[in-house]
Each structure stands twice: as C-alpha cells, then as structure tokens.
CHARMM internal coordinates of N, CA and C (Angstrom, degrees):
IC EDIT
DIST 1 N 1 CA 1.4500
DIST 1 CA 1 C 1.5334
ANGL 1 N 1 CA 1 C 110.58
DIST 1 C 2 N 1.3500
ANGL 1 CA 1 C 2 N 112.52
DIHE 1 N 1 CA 1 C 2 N -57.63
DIST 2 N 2 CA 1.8116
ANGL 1 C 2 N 2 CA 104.92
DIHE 1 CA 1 C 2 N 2 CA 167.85
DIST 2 CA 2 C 1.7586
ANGL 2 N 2 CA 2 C 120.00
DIHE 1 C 2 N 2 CA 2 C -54.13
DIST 2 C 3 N 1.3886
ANGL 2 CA 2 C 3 N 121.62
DIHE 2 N 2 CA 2 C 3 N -35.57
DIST 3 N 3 CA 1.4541
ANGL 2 C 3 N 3 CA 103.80
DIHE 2 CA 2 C 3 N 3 CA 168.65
DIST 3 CA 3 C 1.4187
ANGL 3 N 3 CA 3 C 135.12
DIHE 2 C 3 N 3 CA 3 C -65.13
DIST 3 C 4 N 1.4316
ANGL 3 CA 3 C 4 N 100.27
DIHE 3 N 3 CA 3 C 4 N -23.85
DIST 4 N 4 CA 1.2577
ANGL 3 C 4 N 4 CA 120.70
DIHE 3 CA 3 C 4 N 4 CA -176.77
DIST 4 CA 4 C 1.9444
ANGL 4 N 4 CA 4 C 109.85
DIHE 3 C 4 N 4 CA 4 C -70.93
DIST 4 C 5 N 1.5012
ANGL 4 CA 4 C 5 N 100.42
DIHE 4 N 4 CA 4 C 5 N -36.40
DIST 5 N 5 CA 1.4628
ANGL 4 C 5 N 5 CA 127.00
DIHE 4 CA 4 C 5 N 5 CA -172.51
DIST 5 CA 5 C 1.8932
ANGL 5 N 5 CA 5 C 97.56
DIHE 4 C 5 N 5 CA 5 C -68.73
DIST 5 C 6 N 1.2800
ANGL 5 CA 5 C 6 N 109.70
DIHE 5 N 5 CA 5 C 6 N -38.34
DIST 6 N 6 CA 1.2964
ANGL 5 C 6 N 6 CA 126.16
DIHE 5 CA 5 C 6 N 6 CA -148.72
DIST 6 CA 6 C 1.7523
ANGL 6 N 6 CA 6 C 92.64
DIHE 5 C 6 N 6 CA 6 C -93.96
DIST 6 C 7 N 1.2190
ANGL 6 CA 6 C 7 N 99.61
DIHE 6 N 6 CA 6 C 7 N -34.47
DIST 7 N 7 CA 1.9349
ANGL 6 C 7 N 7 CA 94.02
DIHE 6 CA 6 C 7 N 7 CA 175.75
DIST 7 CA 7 C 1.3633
ANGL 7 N 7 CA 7 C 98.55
DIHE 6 C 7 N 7 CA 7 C -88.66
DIST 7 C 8 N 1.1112
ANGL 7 CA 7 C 8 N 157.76
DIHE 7 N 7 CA 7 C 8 N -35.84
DIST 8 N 8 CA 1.3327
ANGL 7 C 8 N 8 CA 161.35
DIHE 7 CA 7 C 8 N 8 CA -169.91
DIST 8 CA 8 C 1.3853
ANGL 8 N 8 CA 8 C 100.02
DIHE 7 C 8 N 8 CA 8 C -62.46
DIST 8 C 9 N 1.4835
ANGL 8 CA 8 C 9 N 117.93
DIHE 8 N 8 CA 8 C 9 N -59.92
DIST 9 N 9 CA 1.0937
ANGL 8 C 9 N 9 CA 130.75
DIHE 8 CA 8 C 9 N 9 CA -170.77
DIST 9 CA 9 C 2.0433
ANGL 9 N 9 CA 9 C 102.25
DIHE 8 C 9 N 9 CA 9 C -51.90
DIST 9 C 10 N 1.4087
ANGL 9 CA 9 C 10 N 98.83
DIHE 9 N 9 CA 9 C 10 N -69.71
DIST 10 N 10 CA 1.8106
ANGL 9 C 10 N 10 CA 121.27
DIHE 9 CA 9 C 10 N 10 CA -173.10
DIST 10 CA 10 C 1.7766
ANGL 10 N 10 CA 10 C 89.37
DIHE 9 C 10 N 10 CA 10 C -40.65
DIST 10 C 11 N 1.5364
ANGL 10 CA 10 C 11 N 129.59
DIHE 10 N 10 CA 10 C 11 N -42.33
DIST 11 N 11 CA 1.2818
ANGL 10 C 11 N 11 CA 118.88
DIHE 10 CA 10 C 11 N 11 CA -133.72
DIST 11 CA 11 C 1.6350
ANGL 11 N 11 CA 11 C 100.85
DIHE 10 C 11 N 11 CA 11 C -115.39
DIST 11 C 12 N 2.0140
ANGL 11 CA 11 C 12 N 103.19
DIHE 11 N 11 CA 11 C 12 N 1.96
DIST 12 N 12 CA 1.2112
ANGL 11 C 12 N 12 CA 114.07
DIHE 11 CA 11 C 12 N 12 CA 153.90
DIST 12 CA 12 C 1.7610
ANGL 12 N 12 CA 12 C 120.36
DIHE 11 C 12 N 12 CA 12 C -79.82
DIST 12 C 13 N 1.2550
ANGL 12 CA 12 C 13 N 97.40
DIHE 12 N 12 CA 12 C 13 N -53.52
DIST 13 N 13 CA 1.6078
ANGL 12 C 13 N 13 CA 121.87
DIHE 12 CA 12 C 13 N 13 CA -167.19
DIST 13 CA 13 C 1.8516
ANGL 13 N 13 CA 13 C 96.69
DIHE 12 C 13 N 13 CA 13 C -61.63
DIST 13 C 14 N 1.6046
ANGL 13 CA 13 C 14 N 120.34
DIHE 13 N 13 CA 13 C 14 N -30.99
DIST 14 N 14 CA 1.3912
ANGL 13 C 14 N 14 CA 116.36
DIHE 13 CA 13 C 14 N 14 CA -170.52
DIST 14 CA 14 C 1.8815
ANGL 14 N 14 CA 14 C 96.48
DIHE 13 C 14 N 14 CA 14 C -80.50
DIST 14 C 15 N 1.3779
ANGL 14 CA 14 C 15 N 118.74
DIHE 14 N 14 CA 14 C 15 N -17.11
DIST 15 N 15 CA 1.3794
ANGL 14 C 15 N 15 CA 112.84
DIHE 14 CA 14 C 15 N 15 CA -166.85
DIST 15 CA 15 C 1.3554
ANGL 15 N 15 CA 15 C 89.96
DIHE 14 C 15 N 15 CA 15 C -90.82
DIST 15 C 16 N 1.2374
ANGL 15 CA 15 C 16 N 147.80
DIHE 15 N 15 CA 15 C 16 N -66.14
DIST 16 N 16 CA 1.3462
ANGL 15 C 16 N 16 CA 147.80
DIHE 15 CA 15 C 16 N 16 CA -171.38
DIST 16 CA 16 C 1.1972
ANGL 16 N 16 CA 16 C 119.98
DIHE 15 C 16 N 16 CA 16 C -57.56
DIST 16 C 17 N 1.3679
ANGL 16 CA 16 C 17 N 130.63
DIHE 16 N 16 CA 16 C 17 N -8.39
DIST 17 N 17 CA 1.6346
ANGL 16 C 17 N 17 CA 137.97
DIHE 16 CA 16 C 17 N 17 CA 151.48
DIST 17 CA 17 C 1.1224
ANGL 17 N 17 CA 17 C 101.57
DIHE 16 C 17 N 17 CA 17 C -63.84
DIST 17 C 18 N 1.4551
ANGL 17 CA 17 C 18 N 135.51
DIHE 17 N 17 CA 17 C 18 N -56.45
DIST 18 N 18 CA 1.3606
ANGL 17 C 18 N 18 CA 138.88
DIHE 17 CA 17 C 18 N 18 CA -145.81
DIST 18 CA 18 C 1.3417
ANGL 18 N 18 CA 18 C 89.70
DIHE 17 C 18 N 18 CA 18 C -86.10
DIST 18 C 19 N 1.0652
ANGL 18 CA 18 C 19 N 150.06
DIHE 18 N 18 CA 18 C 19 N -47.13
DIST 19 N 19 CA 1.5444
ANGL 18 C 19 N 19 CA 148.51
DIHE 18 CA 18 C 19 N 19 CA 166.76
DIST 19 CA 19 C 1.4060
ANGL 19 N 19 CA 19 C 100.15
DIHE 18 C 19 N 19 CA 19 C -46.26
DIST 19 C 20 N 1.1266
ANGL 19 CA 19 C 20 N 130.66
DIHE 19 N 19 CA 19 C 20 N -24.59
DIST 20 N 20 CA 1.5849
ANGL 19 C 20 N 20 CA 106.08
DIHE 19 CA 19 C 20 N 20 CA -150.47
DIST 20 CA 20 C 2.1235
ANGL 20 N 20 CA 20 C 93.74
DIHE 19 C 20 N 20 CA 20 C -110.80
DIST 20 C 21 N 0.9573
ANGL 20 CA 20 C 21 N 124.82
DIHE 20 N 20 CA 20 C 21 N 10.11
DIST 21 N 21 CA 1.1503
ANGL 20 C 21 N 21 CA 139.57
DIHE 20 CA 20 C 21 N 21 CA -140.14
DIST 21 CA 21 C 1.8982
ANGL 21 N 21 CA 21 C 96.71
DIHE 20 C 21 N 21 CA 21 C -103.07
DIST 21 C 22 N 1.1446
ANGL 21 CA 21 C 22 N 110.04
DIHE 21 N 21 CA 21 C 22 N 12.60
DIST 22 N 22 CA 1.8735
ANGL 21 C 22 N 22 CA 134.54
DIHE 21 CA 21 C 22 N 22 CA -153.19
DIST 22 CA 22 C 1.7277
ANGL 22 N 22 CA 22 C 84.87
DIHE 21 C 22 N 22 CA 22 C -68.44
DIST 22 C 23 N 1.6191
ANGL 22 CA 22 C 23 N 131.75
DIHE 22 N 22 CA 22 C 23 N 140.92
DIST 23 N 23 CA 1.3020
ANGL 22 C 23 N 23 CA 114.58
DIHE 22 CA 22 C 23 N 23 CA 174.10
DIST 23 CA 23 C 1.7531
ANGL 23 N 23 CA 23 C 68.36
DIHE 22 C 23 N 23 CA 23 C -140.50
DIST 23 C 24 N 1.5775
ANGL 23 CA 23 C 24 N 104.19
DIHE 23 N 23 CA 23 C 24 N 155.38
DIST 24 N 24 CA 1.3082
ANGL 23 C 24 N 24 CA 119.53
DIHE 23 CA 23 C 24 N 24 CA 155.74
DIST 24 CA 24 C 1.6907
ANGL 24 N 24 CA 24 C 98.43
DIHE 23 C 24 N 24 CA 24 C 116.25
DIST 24 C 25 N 1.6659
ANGL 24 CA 24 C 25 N 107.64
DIHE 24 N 24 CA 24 C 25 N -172.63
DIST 25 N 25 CA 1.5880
ANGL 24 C 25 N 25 CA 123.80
DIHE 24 CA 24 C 25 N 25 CA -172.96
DIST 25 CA 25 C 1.1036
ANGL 25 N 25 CA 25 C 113.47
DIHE 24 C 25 N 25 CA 25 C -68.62
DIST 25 C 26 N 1.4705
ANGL 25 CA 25 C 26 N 156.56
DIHE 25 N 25 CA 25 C 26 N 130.64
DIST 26 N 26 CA 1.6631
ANGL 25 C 26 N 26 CA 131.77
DIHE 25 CA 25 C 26 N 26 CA 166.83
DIST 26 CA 26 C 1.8676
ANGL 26 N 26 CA 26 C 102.11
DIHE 25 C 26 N 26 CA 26 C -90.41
DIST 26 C 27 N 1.1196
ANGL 26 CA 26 C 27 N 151.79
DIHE 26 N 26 CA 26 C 27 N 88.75
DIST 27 N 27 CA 1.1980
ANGL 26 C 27 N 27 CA 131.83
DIHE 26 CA 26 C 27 N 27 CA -174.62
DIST 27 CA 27 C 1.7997
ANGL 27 N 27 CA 27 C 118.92
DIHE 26 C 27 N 27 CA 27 C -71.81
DIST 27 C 28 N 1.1070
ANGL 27 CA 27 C 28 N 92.87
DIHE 27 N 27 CA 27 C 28 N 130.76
DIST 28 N 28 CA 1.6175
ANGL 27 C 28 N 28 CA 111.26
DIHE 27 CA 27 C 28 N 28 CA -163.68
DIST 28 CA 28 C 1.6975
ANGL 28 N 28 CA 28 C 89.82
DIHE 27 C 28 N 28 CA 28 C -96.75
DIST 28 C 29 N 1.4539
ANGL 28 CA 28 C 29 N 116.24
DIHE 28 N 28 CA 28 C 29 N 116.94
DIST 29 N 29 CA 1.9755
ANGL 28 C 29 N 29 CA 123.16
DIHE 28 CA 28 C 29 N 29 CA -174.48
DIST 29 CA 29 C 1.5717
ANGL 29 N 29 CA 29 C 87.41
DIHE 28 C 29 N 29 CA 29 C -145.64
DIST 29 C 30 N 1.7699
ANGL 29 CA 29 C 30 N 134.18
DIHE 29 N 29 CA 29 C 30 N 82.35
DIST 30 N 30 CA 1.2197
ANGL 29 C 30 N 30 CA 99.58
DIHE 29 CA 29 C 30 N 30 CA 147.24
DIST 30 CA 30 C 1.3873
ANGL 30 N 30 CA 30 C 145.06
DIHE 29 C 30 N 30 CA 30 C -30.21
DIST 30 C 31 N 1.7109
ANGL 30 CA 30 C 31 N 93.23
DIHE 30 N 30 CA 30 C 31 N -56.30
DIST 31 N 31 CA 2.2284
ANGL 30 C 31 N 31 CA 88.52
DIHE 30 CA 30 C 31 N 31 CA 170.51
DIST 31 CA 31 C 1.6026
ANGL 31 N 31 CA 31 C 96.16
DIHE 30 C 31 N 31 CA 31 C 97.90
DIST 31 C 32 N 1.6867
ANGL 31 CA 31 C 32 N 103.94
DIHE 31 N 31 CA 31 C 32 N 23.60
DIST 32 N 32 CA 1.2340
ANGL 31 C 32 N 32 CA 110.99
DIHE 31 CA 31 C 32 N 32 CA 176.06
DIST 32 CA 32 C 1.9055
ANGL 32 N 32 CA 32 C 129.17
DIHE 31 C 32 N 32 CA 32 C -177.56
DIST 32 C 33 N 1.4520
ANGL 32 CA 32 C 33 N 112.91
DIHE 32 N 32 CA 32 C 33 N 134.09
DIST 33 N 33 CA 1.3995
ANGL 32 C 33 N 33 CA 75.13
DIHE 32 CA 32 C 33 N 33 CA -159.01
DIST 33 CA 33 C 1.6543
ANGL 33 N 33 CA 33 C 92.05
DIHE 32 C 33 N 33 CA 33 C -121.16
DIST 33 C 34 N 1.3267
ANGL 33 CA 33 C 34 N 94.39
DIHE 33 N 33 CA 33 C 34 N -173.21
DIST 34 N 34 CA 1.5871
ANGL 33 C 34 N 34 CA 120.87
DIHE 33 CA 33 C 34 N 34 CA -156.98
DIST 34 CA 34 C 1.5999
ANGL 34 N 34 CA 34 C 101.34
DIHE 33 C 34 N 34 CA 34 C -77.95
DIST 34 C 35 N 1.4737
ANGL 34 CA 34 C 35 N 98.02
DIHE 34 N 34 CA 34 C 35 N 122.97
DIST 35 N 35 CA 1.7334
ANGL 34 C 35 N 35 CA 119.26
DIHE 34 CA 34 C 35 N 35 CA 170.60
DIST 35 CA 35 C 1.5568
ANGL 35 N 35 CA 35 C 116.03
DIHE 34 C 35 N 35 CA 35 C -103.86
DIST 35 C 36 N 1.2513
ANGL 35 CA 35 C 36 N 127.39
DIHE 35 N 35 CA 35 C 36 N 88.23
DIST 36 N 36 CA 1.5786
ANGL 35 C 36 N 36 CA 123.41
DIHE 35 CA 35 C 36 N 36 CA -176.75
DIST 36 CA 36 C 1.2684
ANGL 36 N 36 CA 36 C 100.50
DIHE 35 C 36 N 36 CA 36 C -66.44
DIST 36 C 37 N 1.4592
ANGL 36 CA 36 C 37 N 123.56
DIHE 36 N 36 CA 36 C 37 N 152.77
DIST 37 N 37 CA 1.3779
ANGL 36 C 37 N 37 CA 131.68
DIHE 36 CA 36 C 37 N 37 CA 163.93
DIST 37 CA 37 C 1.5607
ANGL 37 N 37 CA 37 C 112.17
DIHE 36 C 37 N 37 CA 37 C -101.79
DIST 37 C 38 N 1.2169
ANGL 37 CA 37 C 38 N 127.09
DIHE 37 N 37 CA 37 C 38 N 127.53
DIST 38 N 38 CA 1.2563
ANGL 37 C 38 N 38 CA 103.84
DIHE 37 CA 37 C 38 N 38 CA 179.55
DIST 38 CA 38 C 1.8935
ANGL 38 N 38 CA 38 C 106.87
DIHE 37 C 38 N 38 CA 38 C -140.05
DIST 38 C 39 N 1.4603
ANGL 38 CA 38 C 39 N 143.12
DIHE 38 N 38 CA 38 C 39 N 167.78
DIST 39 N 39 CA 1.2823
ANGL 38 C 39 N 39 CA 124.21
DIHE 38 CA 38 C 39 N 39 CA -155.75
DIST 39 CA 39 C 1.7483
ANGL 39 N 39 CA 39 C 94.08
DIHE 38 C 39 N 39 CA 39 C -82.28
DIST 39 C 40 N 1.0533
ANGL 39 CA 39 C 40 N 124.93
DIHE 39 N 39 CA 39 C 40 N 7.19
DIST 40 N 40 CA 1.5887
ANGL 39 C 40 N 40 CA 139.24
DIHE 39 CA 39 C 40 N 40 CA -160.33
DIST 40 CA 40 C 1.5326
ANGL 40 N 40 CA 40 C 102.62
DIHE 39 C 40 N 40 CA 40 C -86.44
DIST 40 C 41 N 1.5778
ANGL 40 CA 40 C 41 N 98.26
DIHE 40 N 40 CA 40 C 41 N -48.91
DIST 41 N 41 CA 1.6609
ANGL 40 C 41 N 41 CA 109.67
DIHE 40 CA 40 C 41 N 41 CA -153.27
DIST 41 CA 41 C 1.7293
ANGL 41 N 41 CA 41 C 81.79
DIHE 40 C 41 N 41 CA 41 C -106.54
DIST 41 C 42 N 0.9761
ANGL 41 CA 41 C 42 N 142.46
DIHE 41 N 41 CA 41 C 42 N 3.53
DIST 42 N 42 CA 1.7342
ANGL 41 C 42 N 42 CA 132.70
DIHE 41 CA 41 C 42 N 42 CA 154.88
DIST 42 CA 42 C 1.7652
ANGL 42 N 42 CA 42 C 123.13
DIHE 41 C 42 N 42 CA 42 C -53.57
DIST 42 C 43 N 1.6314
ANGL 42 CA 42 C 43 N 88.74
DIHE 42 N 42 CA 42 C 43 N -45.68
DIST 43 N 43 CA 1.7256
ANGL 42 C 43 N 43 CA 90.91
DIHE 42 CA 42 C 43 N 43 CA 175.07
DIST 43 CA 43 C 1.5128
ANGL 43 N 43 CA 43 C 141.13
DIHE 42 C 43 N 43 CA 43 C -48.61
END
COOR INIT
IC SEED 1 N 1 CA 1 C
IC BUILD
C-alpha cells in the first residue's frame, strides 16, 4: 500500500511540474468594461 501511495504520489508531483513550467506574458483582456450602478444613474 505505501509503494503504490509513493508512485501515485511521484506520478502526481511529475505532472504538476510539467504544468507549471509556463514561460512568457499571460495577457489579461476582459473584452469588457466596467458599468457602476449608482442611485444617481437610476433616474
């Protein structure tokens, strides 16, 4: 049961390196912009 635990474990931790391995810009563009509500702009 622990070896089994112990490759599961190795063959999690080797997939989530490889995910994490990201080099470069991420650009953040909602694609939308901000509408305040306020009791002003109701009328």
């Amino acid at each position: 049961m622990k070896k089994r635990f112990l490759i599961v474990l190795s063959a999690l931790i080797l997939a989530l390196t490889g995910c994490a391995t990201f080099e470069g810009d991420i650009p953040i563009d909602a694609g939308w912009e901000t509408a305040w509500l306020s009791p002003a702009n109701l009328r």
